[in-house]
C-alpha positions in Angstrom: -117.4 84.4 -167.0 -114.3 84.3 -169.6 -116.7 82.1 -171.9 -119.2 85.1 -173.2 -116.1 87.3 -173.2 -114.3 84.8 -175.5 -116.8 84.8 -178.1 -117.0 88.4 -178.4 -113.2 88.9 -179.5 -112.8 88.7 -183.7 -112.9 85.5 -185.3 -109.2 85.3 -186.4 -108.1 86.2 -182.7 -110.9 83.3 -181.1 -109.2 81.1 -183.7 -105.7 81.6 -182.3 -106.9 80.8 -178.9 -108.8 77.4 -179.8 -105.5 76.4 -181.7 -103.4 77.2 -178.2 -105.6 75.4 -176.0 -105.6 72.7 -177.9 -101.8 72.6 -178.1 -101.3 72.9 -174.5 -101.3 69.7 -173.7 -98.9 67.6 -176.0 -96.6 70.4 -175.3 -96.6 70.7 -171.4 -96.3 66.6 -171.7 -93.4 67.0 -173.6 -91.9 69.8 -171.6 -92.8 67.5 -168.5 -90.8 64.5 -170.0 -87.8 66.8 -170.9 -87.6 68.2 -167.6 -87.3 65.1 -165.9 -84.7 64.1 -168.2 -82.5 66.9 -168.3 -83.6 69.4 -165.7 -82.3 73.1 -166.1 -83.2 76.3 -164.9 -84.9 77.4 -168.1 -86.8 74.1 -168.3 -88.6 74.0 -164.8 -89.2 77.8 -165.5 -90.8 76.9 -168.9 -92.4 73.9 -167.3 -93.9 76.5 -164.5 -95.4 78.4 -167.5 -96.9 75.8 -168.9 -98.9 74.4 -166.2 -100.3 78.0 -165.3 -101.2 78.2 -168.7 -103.0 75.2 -168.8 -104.7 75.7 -165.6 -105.9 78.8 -167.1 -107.8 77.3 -170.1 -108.7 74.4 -167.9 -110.9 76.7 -165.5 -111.8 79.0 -168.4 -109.9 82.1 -167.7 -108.6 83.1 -170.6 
């Protein structure tokens, strides 16, 4: 359902969207890594958001 709502937004604003998506990844893998590392508070909270966020695009909610 989020698809044909996606591609009714602007073109500068579906732009910024494709460009998080694809960023989502290398960063949650990263923010994975550094929370096993050197686990703090802010970083499993971070790490949390991430993963929502990534399920998000992955089913095609946002």
């Amino acid at each position: 359902m989020a698809r044909h709502y996606r591609y009714r937004l602007p073109l500068w604003l579906r732009h910024c969207i494709f460009v998080i998506e694809s960023c989502t990844l290398p960063i949650l893998i990263f923010q994975l890594l550094r929370t096993l590392f050197f686990p703090t508070t802010f970083d499993v909270f971070l790490l949390g958001l991430l993963v929502g966020l990534f399920i998000a695009f992955y089913l095609e909610w946002i």
